[in-house]
C-alpha positions in Angstrom: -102.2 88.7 197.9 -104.9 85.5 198.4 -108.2 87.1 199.9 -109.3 84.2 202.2 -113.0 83.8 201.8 -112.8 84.7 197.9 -113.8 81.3 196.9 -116.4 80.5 200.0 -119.1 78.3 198.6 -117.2 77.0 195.0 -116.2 74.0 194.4 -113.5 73.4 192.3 -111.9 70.5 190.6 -108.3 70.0 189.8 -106.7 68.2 187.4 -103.3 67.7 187.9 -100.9 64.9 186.9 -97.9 66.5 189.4 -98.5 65.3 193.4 -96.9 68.3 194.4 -98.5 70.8 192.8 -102.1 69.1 192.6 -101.4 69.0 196.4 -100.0 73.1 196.4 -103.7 74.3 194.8 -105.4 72.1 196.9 -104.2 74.3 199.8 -103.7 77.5 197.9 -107.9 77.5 196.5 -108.9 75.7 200.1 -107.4 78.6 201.7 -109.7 81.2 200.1 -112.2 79.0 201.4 -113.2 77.1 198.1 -114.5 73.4 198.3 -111.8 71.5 195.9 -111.9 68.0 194.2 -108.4 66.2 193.3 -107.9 64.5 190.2 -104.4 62.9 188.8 -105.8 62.5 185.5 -108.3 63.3 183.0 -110.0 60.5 183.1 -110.5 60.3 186.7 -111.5 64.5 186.4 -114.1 63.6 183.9 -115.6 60.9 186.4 -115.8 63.8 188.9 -117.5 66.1 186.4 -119.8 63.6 185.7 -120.5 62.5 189.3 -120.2 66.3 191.1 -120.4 68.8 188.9 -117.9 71.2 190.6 -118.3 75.0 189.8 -115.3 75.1 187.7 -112.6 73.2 186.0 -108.6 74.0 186.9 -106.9 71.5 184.5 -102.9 71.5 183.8 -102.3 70.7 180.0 -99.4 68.3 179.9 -100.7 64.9 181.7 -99.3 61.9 180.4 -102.6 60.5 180.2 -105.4 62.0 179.0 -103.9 65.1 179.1 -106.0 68.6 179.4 -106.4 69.0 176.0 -108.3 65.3 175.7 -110.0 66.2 179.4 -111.8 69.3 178.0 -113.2 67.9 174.3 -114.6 65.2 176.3 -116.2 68.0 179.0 -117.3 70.0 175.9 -118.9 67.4 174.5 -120.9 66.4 177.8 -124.6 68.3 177.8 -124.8 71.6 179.7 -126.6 70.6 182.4 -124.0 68.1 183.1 -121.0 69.9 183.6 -120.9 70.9 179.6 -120.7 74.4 179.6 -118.7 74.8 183.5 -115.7 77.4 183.4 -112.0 75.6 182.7 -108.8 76.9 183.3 -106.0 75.5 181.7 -103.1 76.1 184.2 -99.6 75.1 182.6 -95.9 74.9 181.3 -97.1 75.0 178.0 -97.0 78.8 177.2 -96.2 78.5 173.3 -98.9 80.5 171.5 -99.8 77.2 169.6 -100.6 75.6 173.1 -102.8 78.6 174.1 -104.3 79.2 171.4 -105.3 75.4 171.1 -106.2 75.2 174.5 -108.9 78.2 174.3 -110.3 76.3 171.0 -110.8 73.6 172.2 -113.1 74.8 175.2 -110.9 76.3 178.3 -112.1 79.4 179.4 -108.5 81.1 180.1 -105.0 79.9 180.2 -102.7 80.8 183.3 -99.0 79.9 182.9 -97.3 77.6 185.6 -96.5 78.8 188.3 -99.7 80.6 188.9 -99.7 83.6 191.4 -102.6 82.1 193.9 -104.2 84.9 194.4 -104.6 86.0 190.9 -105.5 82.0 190.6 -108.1 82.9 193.0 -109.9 86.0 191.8 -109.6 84.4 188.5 -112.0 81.7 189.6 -113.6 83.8 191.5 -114.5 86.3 188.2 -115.1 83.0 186.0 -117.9 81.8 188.3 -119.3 85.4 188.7 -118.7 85.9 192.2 -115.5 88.6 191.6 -115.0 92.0 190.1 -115.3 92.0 186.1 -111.7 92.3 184.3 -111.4 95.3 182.1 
């Protein structure tokens, strides 16, 4: 179940190749109230990381240019104070442990596998930004 206000006052960016589905978390994270940022790309997520710092980073894997896995070296390798050290989720197809296990090396924070259960989408954001209870 989505708790509506469980994201009031975060801003979130998406990164997300797939109109429909960029467009589907849009509404999803907007409806528990979160602030959220489209990107199509990588590249044009990385602009917005620069340019609004957004509270967290939700960032499918498998974009046919500059994909997640590019998206998040360059974010890791951007100073802390400018958007360096923010939370990412990786939210994907690719569920091979490989592609997980990549993914967290490389920076993200946690993967979820696509398609994502929006309210466990939500307290996961939620928890990563430390506004929700701690997992045990």
């Amino acid at each position: 179940m989505l708790e509506k206000d469980v994201l009031s006052g975060i801003h979130v960016l998406i990164a997300e190749d797939n109109d429909d589905t960029r467009e589907l978390l849009e509404i999803v994270l907007s409806h528990a109230a979160a602030r959220v940022t489209a990107a199509a790309d990588g590249g044009a997520a990385l602009q917005a990381i620069r340019r609004l710092l957004p509270d967290i980073l939700v960032a499918d894997l498998a974009m046919p240019s500059k994909d997640g896995f590019w998206l998040i070296e360059q974010v890791r390798a951007l100073p802390p104070d400018a958007g360096g050290r923010i939370p990412a989720v990786a939210i994907s197809a690719l569920v091979a442990p490989p592609d997980i296990e990549r993914a967290k090396a490389l920076g993200y924070t946690e993967h979820v596998a696509k398609p994502a259960d929006p309210g466990q989408l939500a307290r996961l954001i939620a928890e990563l930004v430390g506004r929700g209870r701690s997992r045990s």
